[in-house]
C-alpha positions as CSV (number, residue, x, y, z in Angstrom):
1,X,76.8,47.2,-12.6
2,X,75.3,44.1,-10.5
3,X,74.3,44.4,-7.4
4,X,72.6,41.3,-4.6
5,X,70.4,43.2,-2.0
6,X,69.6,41.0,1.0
7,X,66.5,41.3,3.7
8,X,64.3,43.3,1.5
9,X,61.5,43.4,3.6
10,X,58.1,41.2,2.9
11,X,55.5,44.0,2.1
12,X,58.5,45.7,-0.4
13,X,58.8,42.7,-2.5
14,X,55.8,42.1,-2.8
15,X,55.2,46.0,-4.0
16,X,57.3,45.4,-6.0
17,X,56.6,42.0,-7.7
18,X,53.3,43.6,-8.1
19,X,54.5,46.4,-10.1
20,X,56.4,44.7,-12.0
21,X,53.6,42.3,-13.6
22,X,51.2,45.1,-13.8
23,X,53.8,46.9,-16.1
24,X,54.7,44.0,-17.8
25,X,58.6,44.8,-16.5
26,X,61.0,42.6,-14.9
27,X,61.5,42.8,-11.1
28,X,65.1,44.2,-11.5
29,X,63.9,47.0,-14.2
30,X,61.4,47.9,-11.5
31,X,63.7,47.5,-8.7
32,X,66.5,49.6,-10.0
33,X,63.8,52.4,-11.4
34,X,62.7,52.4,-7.8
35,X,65.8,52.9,-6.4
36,X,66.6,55.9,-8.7
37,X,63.1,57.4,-8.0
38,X,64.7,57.0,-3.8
39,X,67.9,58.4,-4.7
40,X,66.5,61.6,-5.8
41,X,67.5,60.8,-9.3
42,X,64.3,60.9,-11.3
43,X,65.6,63.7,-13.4
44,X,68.8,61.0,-15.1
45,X,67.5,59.0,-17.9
46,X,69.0,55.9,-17.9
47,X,70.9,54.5,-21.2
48,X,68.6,52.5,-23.5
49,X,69.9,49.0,-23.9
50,X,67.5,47.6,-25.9
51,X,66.3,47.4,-30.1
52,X,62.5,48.9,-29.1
53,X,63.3,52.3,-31.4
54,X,63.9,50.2,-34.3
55,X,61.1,47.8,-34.3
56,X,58.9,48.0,-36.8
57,X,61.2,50.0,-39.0
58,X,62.0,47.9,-41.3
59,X,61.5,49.0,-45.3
60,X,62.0,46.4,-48.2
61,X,65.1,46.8,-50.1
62,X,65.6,45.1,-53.4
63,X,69.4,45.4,-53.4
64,X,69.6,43.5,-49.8
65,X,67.5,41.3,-50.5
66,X,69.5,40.5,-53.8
67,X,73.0,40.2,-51.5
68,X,70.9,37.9,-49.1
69,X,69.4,35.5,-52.2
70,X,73.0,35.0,-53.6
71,X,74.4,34.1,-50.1
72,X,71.7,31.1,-50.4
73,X,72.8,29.2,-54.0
74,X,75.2,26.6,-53.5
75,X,78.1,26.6,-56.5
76,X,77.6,23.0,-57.4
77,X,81.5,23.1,-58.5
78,X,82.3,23.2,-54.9
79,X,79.7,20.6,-54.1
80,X,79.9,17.9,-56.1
């Protein structure tokens, strides 16, 4: 859902803006997790939309590798 919030007042964006690059967060992840904290919602987890639980999870596998090698040589029948 997308929302456009108008006259959000000086010190609040500031606030925060400021939270946002101490956490290393966008302002509209720290936006929306502020207004969930002011809705009383804290106890929701929102839904993941990101990779982050797979990074670094990748294992070497011989037979994918294979598959991805053979999808590199050119037939030189079809490519004269």
């Amino acid at each position: 859902m997308q929302y456009t919030i108008r006259n959000v007042p000086e010190f609040l964006d500031t606030t925060l803006r400021e939270s946002a690059r101490k956490q290393g967060k966008s302002l509209n992840d720290v936006a929306v997790q502020a207004l969930v904290r002011g809705a009383g919602l804290s106890k929701f987890t929102p839904r993941q939309r990101d990779l982050a639980d797979m990074a670094g999870s990748w294992t070497e596998d011989p037979v994918f590798d294979s598959a991805i090698a053979a999808q590199d040589t050119v037939n030189e029948e079809m490519w004269p």
